[in-house]
N, C-alpha and C positions, 0 to 999 in steps of 0.2 A: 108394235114396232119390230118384235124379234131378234136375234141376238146375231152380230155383224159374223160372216163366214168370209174366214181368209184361206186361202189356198197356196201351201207353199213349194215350188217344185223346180227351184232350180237346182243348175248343176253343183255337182261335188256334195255330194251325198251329206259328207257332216259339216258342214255350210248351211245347207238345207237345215238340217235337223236342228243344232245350235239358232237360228231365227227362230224356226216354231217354237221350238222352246222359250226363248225369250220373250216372243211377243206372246204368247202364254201365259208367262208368268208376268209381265207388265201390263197386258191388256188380257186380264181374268174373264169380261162379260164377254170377251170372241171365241167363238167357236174356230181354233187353226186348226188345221188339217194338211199333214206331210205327205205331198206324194210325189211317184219316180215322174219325170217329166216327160217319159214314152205314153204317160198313164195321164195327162194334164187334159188333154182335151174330153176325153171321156170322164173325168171326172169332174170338170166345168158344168158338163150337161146334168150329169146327178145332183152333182152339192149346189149350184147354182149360186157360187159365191159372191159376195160382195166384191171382194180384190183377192186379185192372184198378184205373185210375187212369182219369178221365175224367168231363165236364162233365152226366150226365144220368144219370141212373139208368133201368135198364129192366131186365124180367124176365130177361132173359140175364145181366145184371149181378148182382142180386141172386140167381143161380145160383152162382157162382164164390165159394170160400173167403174171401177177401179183396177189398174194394173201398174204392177211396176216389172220390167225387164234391167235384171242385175249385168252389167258388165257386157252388152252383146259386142259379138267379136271382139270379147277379151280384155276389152279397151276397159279403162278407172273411169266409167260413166254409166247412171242410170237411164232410163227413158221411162218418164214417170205420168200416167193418163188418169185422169179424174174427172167424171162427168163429160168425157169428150174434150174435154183441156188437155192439152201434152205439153209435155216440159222434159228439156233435158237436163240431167244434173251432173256435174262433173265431180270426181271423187266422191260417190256417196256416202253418208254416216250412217248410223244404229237410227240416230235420233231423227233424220229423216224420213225415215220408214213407218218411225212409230206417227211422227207428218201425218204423215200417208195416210196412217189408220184413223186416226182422230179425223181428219175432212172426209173420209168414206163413213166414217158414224155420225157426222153432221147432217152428210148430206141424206143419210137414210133415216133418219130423224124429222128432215124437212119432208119425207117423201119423195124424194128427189131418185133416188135409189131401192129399188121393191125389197119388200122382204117378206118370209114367208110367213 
């Protein structure tokens, strides 16, 4: 089954850092990984994550099983994709992200999602 890879790279550097860190240390069996989001698409293709978290959406992003886009254009809203489901969420929480995490290790569980 392998151990679920999150990718963290949105904007505001210690925003970024503060999530990884959190979902780290509340979701210990994921492998998270912080990176600049100049640096997100090239590193989709390496780490081959499970879900990315981050400020922009781009076709590497929209590749990957899981994604969440924090705030685009600035706005108190997620844009939240899982399995080709999308959902928008307005004012998002901590605890909807860790959501997030949990149906992305479901569904890599059922095989629904590869893993390495």
């Amino acid at each position: 089954m392998g151990t679920i890879r999150i990718v963290v790279a949105n904007e505001l550097w210690s925003y970024r850092d503060v999530l990884a860190a959190a979902l780290s240390c509340l979701r210990p069996e994921a492998q998270v990984v912080s990176v600049e989001p100049d640096e997100l698409d090239v590193e989709i293709a390496r780490l081959m994550p499970h879900l990315v978290l981050c400020s922009k959406l781009t076709a590497a992003v929209e590749s990957v099983p899981g994604w969440v886009v924090l705030y685009p254009g600035h706005e108190t809203r997620a844009e939240i994709c899982i399995g080709g489901e999308r959902q928008t969420v307005a004012d998002v929480q901590f605890d909807s992200l860790l959501g997030v995490v949990d149906s992305i290790k479901r569904h890599t569980r059922l095989g629904v999602v590869p893993s390495l």
